[in-house]
N, C-alpha and C positions, 0 to 999 in steps of 0.2 A: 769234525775236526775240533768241536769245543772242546774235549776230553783232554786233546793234544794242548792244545793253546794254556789249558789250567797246571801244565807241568812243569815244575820253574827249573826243572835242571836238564833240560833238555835243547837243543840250539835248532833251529831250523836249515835247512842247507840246501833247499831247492828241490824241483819236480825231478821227476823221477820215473821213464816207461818202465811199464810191468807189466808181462804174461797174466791174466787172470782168467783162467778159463777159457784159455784160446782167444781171448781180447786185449791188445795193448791198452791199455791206460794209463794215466798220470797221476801218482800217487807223490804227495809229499813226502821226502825224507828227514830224518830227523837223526840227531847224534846227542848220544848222551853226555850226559857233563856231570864225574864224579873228582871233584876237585878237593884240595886241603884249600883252608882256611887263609893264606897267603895267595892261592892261584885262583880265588874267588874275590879275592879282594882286587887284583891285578885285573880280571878280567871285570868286575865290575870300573876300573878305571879307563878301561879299556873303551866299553859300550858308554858310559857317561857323557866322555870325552867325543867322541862319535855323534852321538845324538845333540850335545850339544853346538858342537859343528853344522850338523845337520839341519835343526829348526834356527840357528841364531846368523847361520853364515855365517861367522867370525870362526878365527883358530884362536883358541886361548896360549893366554903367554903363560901360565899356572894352569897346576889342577885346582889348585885353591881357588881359583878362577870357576872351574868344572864344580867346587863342591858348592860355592854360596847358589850359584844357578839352581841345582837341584835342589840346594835345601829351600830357595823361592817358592818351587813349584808344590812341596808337600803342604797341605794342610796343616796348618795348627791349630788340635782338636776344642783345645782350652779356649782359643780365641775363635771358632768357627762357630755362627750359629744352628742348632741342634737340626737335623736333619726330619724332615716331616716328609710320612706319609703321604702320595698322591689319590 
């Protein structure tokens, strides 16, 4: 499933039985996601706001609220020190 997990426009939507050779099994399904540039930005507000629900417990009163959170959590390359080899 690493293959799936590397696909960015794809949504995940839960297990799934399937016939496979005469075997039920539980296969992940997946829905694809070909968006305009307005309904990616929407849907990135969407999951932001979500997840920042999610780890913070609070509802925000703003997105603007949603966007400094994220931008917290990014690395800033200029000011991070340089990544070594283990």
């Amino acid at each position: 499933m690493t293959e799936i997990i590397e696909v960015k426009n794809l949504t995940y939507r839960g297990m799934k039985e399937y016939n496979v050779n005469g075997k039920i099994e539980q296969r992940p399904t997946m829905k694809l996601i070909d968006l305009t540039k307005e309904e990616w930005n929407n849907y990135a507000v969407k999951k932001n706001t979500e997840m920042y629900i999610k780890l913070t417990g609070m509802k925000p009163t703003t997105y603007e609220e949603v966007k400094q959170w994220v931008q917290s959590l990014i690395i800033d390359t200029e000011k991070a020190p340089a990544a070594t080899g283990a």
